[in-house]
VEXKEBA-480917 format. One record per residue (C-alpha): residue in three letters; x, y, z. Coordinates in Angstrom, 3 decimals, m for minus. Layout:
<pts>
+-----+----------+----------+----------+
: res :       xx :       yy :       zz :
+-----+----------+----------+----------+
: ALA :        X :        Y :        Z :
...
+-----+----------+----------+----------+
</pts>
This chain:
<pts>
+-----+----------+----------+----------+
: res :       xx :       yy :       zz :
+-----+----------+----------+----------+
: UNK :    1.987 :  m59.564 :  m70.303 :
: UNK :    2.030 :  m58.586 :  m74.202 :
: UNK :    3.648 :  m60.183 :  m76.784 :
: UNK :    4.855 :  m59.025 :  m80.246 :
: UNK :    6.210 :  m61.939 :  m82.956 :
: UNK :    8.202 :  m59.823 :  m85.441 :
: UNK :   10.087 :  m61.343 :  m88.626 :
: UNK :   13.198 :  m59.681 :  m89.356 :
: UNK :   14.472 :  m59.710 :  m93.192 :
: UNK :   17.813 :  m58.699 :  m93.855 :
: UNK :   21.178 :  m59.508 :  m93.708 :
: UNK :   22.110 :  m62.859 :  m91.330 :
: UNK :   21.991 :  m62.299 :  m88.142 :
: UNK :   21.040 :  m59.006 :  m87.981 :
: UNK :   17.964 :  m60.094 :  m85.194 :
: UNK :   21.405 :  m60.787 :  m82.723 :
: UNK :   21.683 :  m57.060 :  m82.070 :
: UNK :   17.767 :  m56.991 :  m81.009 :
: UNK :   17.393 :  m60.562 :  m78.622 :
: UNK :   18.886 :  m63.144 :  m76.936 :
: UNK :   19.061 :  m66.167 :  m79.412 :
: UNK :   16.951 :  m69.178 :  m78.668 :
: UNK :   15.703 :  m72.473 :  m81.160 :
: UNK :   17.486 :  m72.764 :  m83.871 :
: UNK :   16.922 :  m74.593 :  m87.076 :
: UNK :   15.418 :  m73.324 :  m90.660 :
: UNK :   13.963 :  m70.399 :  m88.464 :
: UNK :   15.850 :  m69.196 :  m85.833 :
: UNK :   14.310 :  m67.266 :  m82.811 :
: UNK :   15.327 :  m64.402 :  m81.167 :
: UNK :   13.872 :  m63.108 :  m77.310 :
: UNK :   13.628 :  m59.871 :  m75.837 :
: UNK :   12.138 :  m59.402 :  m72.667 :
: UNK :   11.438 :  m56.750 :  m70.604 :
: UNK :    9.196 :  m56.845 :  m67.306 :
: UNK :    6.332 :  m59.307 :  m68.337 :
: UNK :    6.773 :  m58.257 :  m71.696 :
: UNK :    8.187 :  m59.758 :  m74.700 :
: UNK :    9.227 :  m59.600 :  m78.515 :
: UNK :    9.828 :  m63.018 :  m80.058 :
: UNK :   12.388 :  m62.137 :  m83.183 :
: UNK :   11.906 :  m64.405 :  m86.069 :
: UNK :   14.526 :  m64.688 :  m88.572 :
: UNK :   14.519 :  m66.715 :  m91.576 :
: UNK :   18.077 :  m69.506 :  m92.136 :
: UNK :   18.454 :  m71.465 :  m95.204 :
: UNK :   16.907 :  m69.071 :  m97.678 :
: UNK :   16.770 :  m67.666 : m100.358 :
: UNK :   17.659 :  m71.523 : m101.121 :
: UNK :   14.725 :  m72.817 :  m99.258 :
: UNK :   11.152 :  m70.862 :  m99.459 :
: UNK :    9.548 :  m72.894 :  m96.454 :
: UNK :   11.757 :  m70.634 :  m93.822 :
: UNK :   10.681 :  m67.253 :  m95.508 :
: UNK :    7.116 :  m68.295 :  m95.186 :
: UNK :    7.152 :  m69.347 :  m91.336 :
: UNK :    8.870 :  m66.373 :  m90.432 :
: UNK :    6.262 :  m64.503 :  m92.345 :
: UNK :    3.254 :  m66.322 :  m91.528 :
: UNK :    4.264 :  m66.315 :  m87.569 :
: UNK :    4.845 :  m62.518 :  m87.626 :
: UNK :    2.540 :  m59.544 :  m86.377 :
: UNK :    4.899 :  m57.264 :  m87.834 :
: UNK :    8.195 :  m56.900 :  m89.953 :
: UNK :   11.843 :  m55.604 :  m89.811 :
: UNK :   13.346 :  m55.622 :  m93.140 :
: UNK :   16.697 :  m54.050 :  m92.990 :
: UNK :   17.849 :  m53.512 :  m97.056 :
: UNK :   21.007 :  m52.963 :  m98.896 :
: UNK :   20.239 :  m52.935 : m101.933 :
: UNK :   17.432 :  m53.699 : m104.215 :
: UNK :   17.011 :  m57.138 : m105.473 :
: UNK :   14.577 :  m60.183 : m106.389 :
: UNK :   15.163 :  m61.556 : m102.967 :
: UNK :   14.124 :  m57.593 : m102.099 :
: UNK :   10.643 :  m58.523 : m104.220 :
: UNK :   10.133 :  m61.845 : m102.963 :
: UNK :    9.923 :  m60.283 :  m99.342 :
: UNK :    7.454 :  m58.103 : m100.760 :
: UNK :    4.988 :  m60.322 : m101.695 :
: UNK :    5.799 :  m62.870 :  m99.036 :
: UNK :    4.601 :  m60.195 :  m96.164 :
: UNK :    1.957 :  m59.218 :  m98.936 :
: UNK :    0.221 :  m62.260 :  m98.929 :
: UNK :    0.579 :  m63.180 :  m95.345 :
: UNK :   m0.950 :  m59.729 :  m94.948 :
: UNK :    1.777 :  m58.679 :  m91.996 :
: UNK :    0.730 :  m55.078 :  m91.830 :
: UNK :    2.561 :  m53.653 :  m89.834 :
: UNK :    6.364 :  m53.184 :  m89.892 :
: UNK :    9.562 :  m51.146 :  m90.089 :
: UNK :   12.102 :  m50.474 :  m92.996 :
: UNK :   15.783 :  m49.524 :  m92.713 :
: UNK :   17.698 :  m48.477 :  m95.808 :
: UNK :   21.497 :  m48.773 :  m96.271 :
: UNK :   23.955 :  m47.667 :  m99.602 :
: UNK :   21.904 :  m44.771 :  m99.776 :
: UNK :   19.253 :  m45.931 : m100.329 :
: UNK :   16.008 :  m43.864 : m100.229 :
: UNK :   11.957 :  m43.883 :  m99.854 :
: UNK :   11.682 :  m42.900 : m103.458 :
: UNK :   13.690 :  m46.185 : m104.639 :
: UNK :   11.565 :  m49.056 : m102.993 :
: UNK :    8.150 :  m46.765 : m103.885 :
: UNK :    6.983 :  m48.386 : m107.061 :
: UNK :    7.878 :  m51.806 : m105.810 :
: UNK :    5.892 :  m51.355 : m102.755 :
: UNK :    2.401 :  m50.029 : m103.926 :
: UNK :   m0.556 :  m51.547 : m103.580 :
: UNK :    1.300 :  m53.662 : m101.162 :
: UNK :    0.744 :  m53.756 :  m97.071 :
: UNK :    4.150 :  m52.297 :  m97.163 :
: UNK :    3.272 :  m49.174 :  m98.122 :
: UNK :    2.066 :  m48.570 :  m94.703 :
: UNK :    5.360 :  m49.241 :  m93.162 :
: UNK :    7.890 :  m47.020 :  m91.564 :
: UNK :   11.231 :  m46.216 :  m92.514 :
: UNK :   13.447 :  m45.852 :  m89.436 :
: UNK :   16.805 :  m45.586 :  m88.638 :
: UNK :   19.528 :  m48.224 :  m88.144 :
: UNK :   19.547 :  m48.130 :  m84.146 :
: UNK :   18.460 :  m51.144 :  m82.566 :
: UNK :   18.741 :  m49.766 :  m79.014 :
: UNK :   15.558 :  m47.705 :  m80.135 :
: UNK :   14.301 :  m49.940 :  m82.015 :
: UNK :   14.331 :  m52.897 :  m78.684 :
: UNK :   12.336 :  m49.847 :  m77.289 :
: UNK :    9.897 :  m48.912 :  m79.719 :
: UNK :    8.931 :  m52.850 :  m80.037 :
: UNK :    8.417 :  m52.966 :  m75.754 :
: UNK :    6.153 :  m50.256 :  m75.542 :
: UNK :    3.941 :  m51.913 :  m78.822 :
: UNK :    4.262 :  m55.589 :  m77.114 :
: UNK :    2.864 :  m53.544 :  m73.625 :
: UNK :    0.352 :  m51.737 :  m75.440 :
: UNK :   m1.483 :  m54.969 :  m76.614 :
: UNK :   m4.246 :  m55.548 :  m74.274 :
: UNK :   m4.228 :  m58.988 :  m72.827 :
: UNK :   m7.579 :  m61.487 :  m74.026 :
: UNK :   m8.985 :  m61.599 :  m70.720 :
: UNK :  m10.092 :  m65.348 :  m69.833 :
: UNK :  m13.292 :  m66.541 :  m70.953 :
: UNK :  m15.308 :  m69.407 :  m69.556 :
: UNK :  m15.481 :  m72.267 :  m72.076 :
: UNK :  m13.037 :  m70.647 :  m74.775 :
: UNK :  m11.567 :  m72.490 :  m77.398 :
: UNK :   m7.822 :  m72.204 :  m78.863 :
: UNK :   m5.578 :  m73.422 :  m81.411 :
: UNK :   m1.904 :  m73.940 :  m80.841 :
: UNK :    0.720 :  m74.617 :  m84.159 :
: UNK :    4.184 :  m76.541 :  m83.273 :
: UNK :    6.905 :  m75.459 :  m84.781 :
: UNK :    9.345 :  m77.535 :  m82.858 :
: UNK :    8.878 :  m80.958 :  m80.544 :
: UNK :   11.251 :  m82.943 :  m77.877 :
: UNK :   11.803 :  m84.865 :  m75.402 :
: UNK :   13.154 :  m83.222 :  m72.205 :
: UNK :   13.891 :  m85.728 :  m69.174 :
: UNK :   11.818 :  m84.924 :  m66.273 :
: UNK :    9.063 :  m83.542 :  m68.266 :
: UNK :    8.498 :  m85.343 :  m71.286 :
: UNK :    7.118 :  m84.055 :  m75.023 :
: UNK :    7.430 :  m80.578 :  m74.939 :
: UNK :    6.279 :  m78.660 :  m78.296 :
: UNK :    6.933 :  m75.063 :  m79.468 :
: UNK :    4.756 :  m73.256 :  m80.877 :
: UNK :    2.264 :  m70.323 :  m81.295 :
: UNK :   m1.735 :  m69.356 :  m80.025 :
: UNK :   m3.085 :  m68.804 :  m83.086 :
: UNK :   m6.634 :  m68.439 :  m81.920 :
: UNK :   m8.570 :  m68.086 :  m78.818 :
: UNK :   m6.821 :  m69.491 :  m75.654 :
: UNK :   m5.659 :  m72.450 :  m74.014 :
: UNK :   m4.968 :  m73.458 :  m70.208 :
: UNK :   m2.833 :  m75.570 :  m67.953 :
: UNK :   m4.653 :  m79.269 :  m68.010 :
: UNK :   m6.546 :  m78.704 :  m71.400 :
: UNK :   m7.516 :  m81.991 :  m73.062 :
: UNK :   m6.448 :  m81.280 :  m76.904 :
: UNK :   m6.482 :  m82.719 :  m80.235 :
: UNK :   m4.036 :  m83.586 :  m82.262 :
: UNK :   m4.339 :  m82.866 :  m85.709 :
: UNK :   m3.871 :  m84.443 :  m88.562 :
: UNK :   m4.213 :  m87.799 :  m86.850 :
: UNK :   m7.336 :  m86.861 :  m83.747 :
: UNK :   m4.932 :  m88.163 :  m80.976 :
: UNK :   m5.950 :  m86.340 :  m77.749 :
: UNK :   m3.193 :  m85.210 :  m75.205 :
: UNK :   m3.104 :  m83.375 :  m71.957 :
: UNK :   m1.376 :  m80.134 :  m71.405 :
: UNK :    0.713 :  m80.342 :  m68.325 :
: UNK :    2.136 :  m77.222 :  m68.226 :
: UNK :    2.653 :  m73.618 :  m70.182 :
: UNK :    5.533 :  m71.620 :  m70.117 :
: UNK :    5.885 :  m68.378 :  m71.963 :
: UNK :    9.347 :  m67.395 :  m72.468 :
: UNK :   10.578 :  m69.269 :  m70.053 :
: UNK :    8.026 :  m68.702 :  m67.311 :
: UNK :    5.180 :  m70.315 :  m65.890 :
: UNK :    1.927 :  m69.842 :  m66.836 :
: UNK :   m1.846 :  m71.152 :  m65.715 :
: UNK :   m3.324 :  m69.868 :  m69.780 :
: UNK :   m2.135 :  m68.568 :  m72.943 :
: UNK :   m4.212 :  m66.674 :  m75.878 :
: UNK :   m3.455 :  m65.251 :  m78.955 :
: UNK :   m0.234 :  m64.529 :  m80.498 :
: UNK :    1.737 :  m65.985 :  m77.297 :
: UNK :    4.273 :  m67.922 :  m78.151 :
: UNK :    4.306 :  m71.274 :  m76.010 :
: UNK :    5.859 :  m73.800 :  m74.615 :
: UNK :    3.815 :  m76.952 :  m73.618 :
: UNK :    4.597 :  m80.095 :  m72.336 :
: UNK :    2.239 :  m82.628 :  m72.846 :
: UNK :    0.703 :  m85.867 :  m71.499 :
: UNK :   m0.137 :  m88.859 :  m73.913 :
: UNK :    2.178 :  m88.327 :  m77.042 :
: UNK :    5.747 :  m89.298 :  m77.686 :
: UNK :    8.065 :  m86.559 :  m79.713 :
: UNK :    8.235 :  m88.968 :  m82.410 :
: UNK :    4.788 :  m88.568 :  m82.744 :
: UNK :    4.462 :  m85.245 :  m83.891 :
: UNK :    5.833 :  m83.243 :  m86.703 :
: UNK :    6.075 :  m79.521 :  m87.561 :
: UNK :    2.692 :  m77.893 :  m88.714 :
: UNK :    0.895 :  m80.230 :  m86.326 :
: UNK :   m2.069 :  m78.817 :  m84.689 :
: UNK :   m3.143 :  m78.779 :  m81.082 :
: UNK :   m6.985 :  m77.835 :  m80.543 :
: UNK :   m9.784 :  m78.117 :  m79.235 :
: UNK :  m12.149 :  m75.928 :  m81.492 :
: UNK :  m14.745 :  m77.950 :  m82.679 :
: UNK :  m14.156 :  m75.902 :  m86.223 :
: UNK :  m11.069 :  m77.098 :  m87.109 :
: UNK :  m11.295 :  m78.453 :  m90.627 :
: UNK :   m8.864 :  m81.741 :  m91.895 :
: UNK :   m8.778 :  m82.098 :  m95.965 :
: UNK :   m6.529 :  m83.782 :  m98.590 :
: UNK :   m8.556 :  m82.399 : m101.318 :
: UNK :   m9.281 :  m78.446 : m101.363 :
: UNK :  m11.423 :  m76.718 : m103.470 :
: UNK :  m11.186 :  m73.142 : m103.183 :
: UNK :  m10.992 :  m69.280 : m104.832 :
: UNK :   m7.453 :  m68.243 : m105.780 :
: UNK :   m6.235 :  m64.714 : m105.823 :
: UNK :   m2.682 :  m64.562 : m108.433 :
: UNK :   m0.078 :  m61.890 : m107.521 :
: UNK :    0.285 :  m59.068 : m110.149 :
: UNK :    3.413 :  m60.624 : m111.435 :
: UNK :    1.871 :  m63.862 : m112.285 :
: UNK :    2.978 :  m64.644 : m115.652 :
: UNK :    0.577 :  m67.325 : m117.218 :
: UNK :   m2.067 :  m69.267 : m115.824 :
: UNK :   m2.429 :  m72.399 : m113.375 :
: UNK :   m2.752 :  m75.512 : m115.423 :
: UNK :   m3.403 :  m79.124 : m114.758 :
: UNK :   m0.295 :  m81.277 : m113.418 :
: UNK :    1.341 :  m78.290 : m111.396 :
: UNK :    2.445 :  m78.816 : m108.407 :
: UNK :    2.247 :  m76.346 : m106.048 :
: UNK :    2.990 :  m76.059 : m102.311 :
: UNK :    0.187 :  m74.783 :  m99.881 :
: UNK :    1.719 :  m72.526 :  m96.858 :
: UNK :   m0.799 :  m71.943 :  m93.912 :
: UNK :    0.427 :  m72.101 :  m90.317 :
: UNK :    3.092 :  m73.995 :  m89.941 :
: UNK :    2.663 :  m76.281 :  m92.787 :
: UNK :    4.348 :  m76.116 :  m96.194 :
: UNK :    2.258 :  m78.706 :  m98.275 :
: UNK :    2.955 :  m79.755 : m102.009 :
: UNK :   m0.172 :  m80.045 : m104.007 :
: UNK :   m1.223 :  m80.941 : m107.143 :
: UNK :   m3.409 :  m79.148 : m109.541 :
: UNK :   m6.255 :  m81.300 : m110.397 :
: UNK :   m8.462 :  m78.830 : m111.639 :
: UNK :   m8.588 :  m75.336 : m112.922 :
: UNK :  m11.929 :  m73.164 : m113.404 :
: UNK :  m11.243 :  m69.193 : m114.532 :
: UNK :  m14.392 :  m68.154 : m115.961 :
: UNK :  m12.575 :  m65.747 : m117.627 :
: UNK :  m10.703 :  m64.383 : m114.892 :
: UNK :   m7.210 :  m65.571 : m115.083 :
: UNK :   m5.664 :  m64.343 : m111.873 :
: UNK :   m8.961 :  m65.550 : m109.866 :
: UNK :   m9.154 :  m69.389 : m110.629 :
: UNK :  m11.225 :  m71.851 : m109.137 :
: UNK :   m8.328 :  m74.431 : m107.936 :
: UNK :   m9.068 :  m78.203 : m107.217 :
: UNK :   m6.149 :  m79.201 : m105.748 :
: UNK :   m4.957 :  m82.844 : m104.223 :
: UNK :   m2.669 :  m82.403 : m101.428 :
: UNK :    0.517 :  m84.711 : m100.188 :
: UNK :   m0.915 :  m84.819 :  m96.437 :
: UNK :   m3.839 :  m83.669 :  m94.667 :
: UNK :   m3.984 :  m80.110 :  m94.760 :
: UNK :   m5.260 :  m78.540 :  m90.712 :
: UNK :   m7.232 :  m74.957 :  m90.565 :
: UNK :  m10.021 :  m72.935 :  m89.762 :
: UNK :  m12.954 :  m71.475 :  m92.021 :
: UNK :  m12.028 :  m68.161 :  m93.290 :
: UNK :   m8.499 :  m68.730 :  m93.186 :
: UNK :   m6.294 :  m68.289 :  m96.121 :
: UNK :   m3.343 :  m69.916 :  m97.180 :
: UNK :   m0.432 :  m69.008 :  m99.510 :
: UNK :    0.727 :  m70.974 : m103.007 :
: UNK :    4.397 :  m71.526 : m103.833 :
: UNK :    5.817 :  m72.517 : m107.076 :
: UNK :    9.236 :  m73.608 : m106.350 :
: UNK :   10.234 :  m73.986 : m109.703 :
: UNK :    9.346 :  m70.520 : m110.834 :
: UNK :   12.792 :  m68.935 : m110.732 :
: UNK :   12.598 :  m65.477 : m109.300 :
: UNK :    8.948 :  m65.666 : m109.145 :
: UNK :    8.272 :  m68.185 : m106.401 :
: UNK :    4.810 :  m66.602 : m105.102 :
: UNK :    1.902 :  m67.397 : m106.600 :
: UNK :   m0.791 :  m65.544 : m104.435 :
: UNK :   m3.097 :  m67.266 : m102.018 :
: UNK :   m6.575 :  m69.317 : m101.748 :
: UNK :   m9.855 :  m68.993 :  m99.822 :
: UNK :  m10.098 :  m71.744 :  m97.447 :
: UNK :  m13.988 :  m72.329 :  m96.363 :
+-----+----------+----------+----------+
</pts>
């Protein structure tokens, strides 16, 4: 069974024509399925007003749809959203006339210049995104592994219990796993796994779960919660750590910003404490103080937001060790 998250970016709605709609909130999920495999649709609600929803879809993704009309800053901000999530692989379909030549300046040096245009036909496209979500080779189960689940979405169900949503975003989990909750170090039991709807014994990478769970009440947990039991994880109010600036960036960080740390499912505000340039202005040093415990792995990266930049809301993104 493969699985393909893909974000789509375009006009409302448009991810109706390619799944059957599912949870709905500031994201809103889409599922195609077709034998044992599936394509989990993820389109963005509430923005351009809200950043957070761009950023999930984005940061959840293993490739992109953006479907364009016309050329815009909301056009750019997808840019260097998918940019600095580094979502490599996608698809673009161009409306009004629209051609290859017009989007090429915005989209080099980008990981969009490796994407496809296509045509508007989402009877090919269901297809095309199948046969990539079959071609994935499953992990096949190893003794002892590790794995790392984000929730995106929590309640009660009677009968059950807490059930989360969410996504394997490393190494695997199984039916009767003892996890930990993080931020907090709770430990719950996973009672069962269902992928799109059926049930399932394990779940790796890039499946997109449902779990119900044994020791934990909904009210308990909260979006960009973590569920693992990798002995790596990392927990941190205070991060210290190598930024990277997008082109764009107009001036430098200063002291007193606040900024808002995306990685996972978290959308963080933090405040700059410290800057260090060393004479390289669009690779700071950052010391920043975060709202609430920040959850991740070394090596990861995570994105910074400045919601009060105007058209520019994308910073760039910071080394997390």
């Amino acid at each position: 069974m493969g699985n393909l998250n893909v974000a789509v970016l375009g006009p409302t709605g448009y991810a109706k024509d390619l799944g059957k709609k599912g949870t709905e909130s500031d994201i809103i999920f889409y599922n195609l399925k077709k034998g044992e495999d599936t394509v989990t649709f993820i389109e963005p609600a509430r923005y351009p007003e809200r950043l957070a929803p761009l950023f999930y879809a984005a940061s959840m993704a293993d490739e992109a749809i953006i479907v364009l009309n016309e050329i815009t800053p909301i056009f750019g901000e997808w840019v260097l959203m998918l940019d600095e999530t580094g979502v490599e692989r996608g698809s673009i379909i161009l409306k009004n006339y629209l051609t290859p030549a017009d989007l090429a300046p915005l989209l080099r040096g980008t990981v969009l210049e490796g994407y496809e245009f296509i045509d508007d036909d989402p009877i090919a496209l269901r297809e095309r995104l199948i046969a990539r979500a079959h071609a994935r080779k499953a992990v096949p189960p190893e003794a002892g592994a590790r794995g790392t689940v984000t929730i995106d979405h929590h309640f009660n169900v009677r009968g059950i219990g807490t059930v989360i949503l969410g996504g394997v975003v490393r190494g695997e989990i199984r039916k009767h796993d003892i996890l930990t909750v993080y931020p907090g170090e709770r430990t719950v039991a996973v009672r069962s796994i269902q992928k799109h709807d059926d049930d399932f014994d394990r779940a790796a990478e890039g499946d997109r779960v449902g779990l119900a769970l044994k020791n934990i009440e909904s009210e308990d947990l909260d979006r960009g919660y973590v569920l693992s039991n990798d002995p790596a994880i990392c927990v941190g109010g205070r991060i210290k750590a190598r930024a990277t600036l997008v082109r764009y960036w107009p001036a430098p960080i200063t002291p007193g910003m606040v900024l808002h740390l995306g990685h996972w499912m978290q959308f963080i505000p933090a405040r700059v404490e410290a800057v260090q340039d060393d004479g390289e202005r669009r690779r700071p040093t950052l010391t920043l103080a975060l709202e609430k415990d920040l959850v991740y792995l070394p090596g990861d990266t995570a994105v910074l937001h400045y919601l009060e930049g105007g058209k520019l809301r994308i910073a760039g993104h910071i080394e997390l060790s």
